[in-house]
N, C-alpha and C positions, 0 to 999 in steps of 0.2 A: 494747547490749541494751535500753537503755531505749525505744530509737525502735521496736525488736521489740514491746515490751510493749503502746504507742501501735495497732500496727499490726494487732495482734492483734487487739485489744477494738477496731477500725475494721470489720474483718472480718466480729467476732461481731455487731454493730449492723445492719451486711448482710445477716445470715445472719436476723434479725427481720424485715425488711422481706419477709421471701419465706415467709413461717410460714401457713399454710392457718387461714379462718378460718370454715370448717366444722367446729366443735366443738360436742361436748354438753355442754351443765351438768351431765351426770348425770356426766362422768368429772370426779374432782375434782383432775385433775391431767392437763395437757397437755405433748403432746411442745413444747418450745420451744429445747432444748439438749442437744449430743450428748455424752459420754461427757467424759473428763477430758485437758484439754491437752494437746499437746506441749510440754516448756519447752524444746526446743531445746538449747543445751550449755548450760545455767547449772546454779549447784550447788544441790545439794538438801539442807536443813539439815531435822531433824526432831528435834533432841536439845533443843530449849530447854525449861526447864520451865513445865512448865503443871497448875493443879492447879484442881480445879471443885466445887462446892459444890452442897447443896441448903437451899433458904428458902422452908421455909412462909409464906403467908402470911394475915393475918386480914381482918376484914371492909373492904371499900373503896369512896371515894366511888363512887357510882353514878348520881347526878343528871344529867339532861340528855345522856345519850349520846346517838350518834348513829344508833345502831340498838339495841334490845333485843331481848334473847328472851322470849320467851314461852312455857311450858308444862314438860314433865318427860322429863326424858332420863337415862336409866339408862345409864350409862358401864364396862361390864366391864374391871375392875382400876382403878378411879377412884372408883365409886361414883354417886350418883343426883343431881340439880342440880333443882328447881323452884324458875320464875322466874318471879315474878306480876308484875303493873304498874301503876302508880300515874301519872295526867296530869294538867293544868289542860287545861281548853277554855275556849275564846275566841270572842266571838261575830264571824263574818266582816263584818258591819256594824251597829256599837252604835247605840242608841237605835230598837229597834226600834218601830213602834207597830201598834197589834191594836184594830179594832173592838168593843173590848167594853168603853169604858167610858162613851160617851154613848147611850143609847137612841134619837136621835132618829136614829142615823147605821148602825144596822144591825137586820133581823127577825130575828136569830139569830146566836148568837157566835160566836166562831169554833170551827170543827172542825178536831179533828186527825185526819186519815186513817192518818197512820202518819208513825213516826221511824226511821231505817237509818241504822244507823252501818256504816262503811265503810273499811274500811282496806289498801291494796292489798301485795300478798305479792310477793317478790322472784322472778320468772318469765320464762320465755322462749317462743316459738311454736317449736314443733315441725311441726305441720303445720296447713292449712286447704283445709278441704273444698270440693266447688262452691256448696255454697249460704251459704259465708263462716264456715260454724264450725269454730274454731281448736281445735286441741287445746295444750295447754300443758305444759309441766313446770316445775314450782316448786326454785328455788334456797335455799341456805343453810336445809336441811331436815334433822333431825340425829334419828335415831332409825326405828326402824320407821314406813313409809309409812305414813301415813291411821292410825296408831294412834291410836284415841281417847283423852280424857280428859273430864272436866266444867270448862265455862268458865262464870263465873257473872260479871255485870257490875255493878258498885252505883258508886251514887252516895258519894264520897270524903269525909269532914268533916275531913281533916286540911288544914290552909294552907300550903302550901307557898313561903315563903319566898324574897324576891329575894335579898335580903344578910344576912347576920347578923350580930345584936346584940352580942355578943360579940365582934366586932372593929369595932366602931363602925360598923358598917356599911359600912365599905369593901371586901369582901370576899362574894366569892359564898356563899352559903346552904349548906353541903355536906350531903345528906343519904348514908344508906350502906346497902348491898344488905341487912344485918340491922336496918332501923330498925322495929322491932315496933310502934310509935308510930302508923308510918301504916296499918301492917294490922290495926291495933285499933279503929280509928277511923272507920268506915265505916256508911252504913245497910245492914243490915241486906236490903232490900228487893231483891228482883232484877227488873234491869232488861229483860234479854235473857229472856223467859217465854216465848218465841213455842211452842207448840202443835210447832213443827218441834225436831227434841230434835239435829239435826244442828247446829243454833246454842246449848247449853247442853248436857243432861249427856250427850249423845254426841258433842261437839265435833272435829273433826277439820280439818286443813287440806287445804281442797279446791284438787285443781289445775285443775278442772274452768271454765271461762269461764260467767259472769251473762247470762244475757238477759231484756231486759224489753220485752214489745209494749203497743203503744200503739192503740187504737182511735179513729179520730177520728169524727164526728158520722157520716161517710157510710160508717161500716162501715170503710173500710180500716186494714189493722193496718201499722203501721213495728216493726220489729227493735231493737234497740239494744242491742249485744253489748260488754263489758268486760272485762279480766285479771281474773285468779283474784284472792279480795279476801277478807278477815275482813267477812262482810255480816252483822251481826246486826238485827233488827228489837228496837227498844225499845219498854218500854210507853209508849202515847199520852196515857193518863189521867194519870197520869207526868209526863209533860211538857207537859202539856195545865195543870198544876195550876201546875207549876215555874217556867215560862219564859211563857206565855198570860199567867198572871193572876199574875205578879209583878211588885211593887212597880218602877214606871216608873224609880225613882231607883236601882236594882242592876243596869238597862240600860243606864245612859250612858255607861258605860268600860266598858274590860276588866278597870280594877284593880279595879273595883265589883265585876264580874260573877264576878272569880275569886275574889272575898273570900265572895260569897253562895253560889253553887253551886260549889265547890271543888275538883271533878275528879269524875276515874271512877277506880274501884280495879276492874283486872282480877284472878281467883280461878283459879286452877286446883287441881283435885284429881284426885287419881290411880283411876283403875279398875280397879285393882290388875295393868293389865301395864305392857307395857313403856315406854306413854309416846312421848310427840313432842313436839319442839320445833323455833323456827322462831327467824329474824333478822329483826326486821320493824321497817319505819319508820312509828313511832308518828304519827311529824308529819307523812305525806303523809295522814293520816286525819280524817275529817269525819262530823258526823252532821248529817242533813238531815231537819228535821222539813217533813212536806208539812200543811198544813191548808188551807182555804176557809175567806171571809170573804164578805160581801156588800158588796160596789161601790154607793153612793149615788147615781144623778144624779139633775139635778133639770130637767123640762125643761114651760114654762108653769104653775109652780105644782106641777108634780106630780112625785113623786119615786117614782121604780126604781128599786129594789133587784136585783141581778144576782152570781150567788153565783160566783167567783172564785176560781180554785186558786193557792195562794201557796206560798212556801218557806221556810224561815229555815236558813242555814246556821251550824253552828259546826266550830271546827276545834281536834285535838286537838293544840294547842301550850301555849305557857306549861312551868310547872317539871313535871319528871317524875322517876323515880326509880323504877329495877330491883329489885325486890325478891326477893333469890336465896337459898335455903335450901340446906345440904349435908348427904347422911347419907356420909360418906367411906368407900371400902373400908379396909381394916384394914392390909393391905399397903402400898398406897400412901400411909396418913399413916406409917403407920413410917417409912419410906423418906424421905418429904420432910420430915422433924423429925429425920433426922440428921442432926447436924452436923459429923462428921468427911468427910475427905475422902473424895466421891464414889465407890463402887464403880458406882453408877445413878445418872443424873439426874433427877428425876419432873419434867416438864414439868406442866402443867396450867389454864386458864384459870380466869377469875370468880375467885372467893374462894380460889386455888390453889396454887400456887407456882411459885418459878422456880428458875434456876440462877445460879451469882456464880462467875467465874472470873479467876484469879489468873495474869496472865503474867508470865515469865523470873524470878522469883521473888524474894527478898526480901535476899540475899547481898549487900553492899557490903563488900567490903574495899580496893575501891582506886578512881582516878579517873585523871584525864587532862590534860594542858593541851598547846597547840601546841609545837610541837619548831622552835627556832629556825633548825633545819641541815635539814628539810625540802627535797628538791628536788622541786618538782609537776612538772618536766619528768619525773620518772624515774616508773617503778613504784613503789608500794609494797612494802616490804621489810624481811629483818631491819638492813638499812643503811641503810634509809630509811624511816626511820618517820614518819608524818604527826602524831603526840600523841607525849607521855612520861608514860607510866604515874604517877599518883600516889599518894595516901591518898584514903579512903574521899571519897564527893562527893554522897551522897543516890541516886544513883540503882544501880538491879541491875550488877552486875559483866557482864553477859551483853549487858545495853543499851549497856554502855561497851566490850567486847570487839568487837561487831559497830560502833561507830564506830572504836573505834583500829584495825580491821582495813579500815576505809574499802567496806564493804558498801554495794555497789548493790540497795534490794532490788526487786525485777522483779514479784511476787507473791508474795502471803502468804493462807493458808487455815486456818480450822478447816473438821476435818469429824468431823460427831457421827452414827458408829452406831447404829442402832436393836436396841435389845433386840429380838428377834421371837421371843422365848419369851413375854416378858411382853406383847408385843402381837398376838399370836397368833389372840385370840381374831375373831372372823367379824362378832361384832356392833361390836367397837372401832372408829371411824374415825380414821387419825390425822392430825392436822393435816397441812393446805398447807404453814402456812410459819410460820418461827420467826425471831423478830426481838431480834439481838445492838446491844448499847446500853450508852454509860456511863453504869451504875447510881449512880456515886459521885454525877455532878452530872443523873441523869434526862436525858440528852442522846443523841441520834442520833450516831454514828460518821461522822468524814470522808465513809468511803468509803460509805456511803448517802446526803450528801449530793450526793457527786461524780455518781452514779449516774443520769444522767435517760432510761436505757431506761425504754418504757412498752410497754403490752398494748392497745390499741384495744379487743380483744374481749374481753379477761379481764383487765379494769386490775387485778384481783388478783393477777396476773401482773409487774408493773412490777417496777422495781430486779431486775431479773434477773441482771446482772452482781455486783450486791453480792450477789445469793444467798441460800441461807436455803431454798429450795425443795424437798419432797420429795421424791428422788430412788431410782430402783434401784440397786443395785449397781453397775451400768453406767455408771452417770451419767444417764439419760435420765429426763426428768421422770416421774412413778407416775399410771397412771393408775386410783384409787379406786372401779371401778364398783359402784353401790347396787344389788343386787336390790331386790325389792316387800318380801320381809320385811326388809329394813336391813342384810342381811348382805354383808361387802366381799368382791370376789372375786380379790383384789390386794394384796399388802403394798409399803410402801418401801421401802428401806433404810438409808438417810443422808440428811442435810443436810449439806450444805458453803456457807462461808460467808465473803468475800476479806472481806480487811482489809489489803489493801498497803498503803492511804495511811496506816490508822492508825498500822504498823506502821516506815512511811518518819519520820511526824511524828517518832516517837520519836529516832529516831537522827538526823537530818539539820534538828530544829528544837526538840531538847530539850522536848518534848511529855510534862507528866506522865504516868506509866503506870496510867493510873485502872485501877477493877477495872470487868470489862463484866459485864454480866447477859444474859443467855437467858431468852426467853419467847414463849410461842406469842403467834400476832398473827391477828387476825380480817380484817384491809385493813392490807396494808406500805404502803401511799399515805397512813394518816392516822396522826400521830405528833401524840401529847399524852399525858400523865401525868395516872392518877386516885391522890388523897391516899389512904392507909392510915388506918383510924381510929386504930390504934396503931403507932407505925412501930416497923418490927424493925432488929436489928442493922447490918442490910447497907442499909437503905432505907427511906425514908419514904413511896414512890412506885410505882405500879403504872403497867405503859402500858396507857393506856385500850384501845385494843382487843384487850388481852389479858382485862380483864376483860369483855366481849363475849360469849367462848366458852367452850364448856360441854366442850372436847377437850380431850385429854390425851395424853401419852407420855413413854416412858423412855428414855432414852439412856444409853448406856455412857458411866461418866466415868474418871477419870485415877486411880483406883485400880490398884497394882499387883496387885492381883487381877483384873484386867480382861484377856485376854490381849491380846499386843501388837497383834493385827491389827483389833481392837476397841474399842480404846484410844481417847480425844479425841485428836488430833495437832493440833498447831500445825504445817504445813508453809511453809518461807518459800524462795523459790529467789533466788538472789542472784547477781551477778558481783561483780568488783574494778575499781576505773580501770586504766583501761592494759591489761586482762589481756586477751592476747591467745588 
């Protein structure tokens, strides 16, 4: 049965290579997998116990992620999330230098034409016309289309820290998504003023494609078309003041230049609807200020002056830091601050909570040791037993039952129900994918490491055998389509999620039985832990790409008030040696 199990998941690896890769980012879930196995004759065990938790959780590092959000997103049966943003910029070649400090060497200082900060949005081409302009649709967009808010840009005074003092500086700086410190601390002045109100208090994310023509001396104009991108124009006078005519010695590093000008603190405020928010990669972003200088030669004595368009590039890296507020709905912190066993699971990203689940339970009354009169030629039997039952041995009675009964196990599953009262509602989205892990030591499970299916086209897609992905009833991936007002027109209905090797470790290599956690996941391809400021009961540790997202959902947990066809199941299918 085991070479079946082999042959199966060989099949299903085939069954990927032949997957159509004409999809839309607008469905937020792709067909990739059909419906639920056949397991052939093995047996099907679903009685072990399993009991699931909810854990709130409070505010958590958020420094230096890998993507942030930006802006306000009202979450039905969750509550509202705004997430402003705090960066260091870097200048892309230090020690710049600018004609304006000897007289003899320019008529006129330099000019600053304009500065455009830039930052490009997670997108795809949909289509492209004959005269080359693309239409696009913008990915990892979470709330009503084009819903405005006010962005406002200022200049940052808080320093943001390599390492910290407090642990003698061997240790990373942790800053965390409530640090009021760096939102207190800011000028005052706004940077993004431009006259166009689509860049400040009517801000939106456009999925619209940049173009900029270019005139050259003989008339003719060049195109130059770019992805949809956060393009703000900043003030020039601004930078004209900041960076032109600052002190030559806070130009020569970066450590100098991020100690002097100290970042930019991004502002959102609400216009009293519903808000939009985005996943956006802070650090593929740049602000490019364009000024003219005058070029000196000197030719017989005589010197020309020739006015010369220049660049100075800086890029928004260095330390950064998500700064996320929560007004929670009333139901959902109820729910996720109970601590009795789960009747709901309230899933939830950012500053959220998760679930902690307890398998084959806590019963030791007996153990095991090998049986001297053992025959491995024969079956196992009541006359041939492979162990001799002992006294208690640390581990569940249920973990030792399924070894003294010499369990092959073939496949092992949770699968967690979706409430679809509580997620009902049109404007909720509910997560992709949900990523199961030992909370005890913040580590990945076996079997997501075993796992190396991947998605080419929707690497959000990867570890597809280990599972986690939001599915229908059926089994077939959901697909989430957005209308223009944000409303889904699609629900899921489970996740399922194998853990056979976990569940082989246990019995076949005496593998502690940690407790796992459940938590929505922003990208199942990037695994690392963000610190709690105050660690809870169950954990000191968040997975960073849970705190990413601003989604949420309920799940049915192992309460016997849960009816049974709702219920969490641990399903494990197993044979015997020998069993014919």
């Amino acid at each position: 049965m085991q070479i079946k199990s082999v042959l199966k998941y060989l099949q299903f690896i085939l069954l990927l290579s032949f997957i159509s890769c004409d999809k839309d980012f607008n469905e937020i879930g792709t067909d990739i997998v059909g419906g639920d196995n056949d397991h052939y004759n093995m047996t099907k065990y679903t009685d072990a116990t399993i009991k699931a938790y909810n854990q709130k959780l409070g505010p958590v590092a958020t420094n230096n992620l890998p993507i942030n959000p930006l802006g306000i997103y009202s979450n039905p049966g969750f509550g509202t999330m705004t997430a402003n943003f705090v960066t260091q910029i870097e200048l892309s070649a230090t020690s710049p230098t600018f004609n304006n400090t000897d007289p003899d060497d320019y008529q006129a200082l330099p000019v600053v034409d304009s500065v455009v900060l830039n930052i490009p949005y997670f997108s795809r081409v949909l289509d492209t016309d004959d005269e080359g302009k693309k239409t696009y649709q913008l990915d990892s967009i979470y709330g009503q289309n084009q819903s405005k808010f006010k962005l406002t840009v200022h200049r940052s005074n808080y320093f943001l820290r390599d390492l910290d003092p407090d642990q003698q500086l061997s240790e990373q700086q942790l800053f965390y998504n409530d640090n009021t410190g760096v939102e207190a601390n800011y000028d005052s002045f706004v940077l993004n003023n431009s006259s166009n109100t689509a860049e400040n208090t009517q801000f939106f994310f456009d999925p619209r494609e940049h173009k900029t023509t270019i005139t050259d001396d003989e008339g003719n104009e060049d195109d130059t078309r770019f992805a949809p991108s956060m393009r703000l124009h900043l003030d020039t006078n601004y930078f004209n003041q900041a960076i032109i005519n600052a002190p030559s010695s806070q130009l020569e590093s970066n450590a100098l230049f991020k100690n002097y000008f100290r970042g930019l603190y991004f502002k959102v405020e609400s216009l009293g609807n519903e808000g939009n928010m985005a996943m956006i990669n802070f650090k593929g972003g740049t602000i490019t200020m364009y000024y003219k200088e005058d070029k000196k030669t000197t030719t017989d004595n005589v010197d020309t002056f020739t006015r010369v368009d220049k660049t100075l590039v800086m890029k928004l890296s260095g330390n950064s830091v998500s700064l996320q507020s929560y007004n929670d709905d009333a139901n959902y912190s109820a729910g996720a601050n109970n601590p009795n066993e789960a009747e709901k699971l309230y899933l939830k990203g950012g500053q959220g909570s998760v679930a902690v689940i307890d398998l084959f339970g806590s019963v030791d009354t007996k153990g095991y040791e090998d049986n001297p009169s053992y025959n491995e030629n024969l079956p196992i039997s009541s006359t041939n037993q492979k162990y001799i039952l002992t006294g208690p041995n640390g581990v569940s009675d249920e973990i030792d039952d399924m070894k003294y009964n010499g369990w092959m196990i073939n496949e092992a599953n949770l699968t967690f129900y979706v409430d679809k009262t509580y997620m009902s509602n049109t404007k909720t989205i509910e997560p992709n994918r949900l990523f199961l892990y030992d909370i005890t030591n913040n580590k990945v499970l076996i079997d997501y490491t075993v796992d190396l299916s991947t998605n080419s086209t929707y690497p959000k897609y990867g570890k597809v055998v280990h599972g986690g992905i939001l599915v229908n009833d059926d089994g077939t991936i959901t697909k989430q389509m957005k209308d223009d007002d944000g409303a889904i027109t699609n629900k899921g209905g489970k996740y399922k999620i194998r853990l056979t090797n976990h569940i082989r470790n246990l019995i076949n290599k005496d593998s502690t039985n940690v407790r796992l956690g459940l938590a929505i996941t922003e990208n199942i391809n990037t695994v690392s832990f963000s610190k709690l400021k105050t660690p809870v009961s169950t954990t000191s540790k968040l997975p960073t790409m849970t705190v990413l997202s601003p989604l949420g959902t309920v799940l049915y947990g192992t309460s016997s008030n849960v009816p049974e066809a709702q219920r969490l199941k641990l399903e494990i299918y197993y044979t015997k040696p020998n069993q014919n």
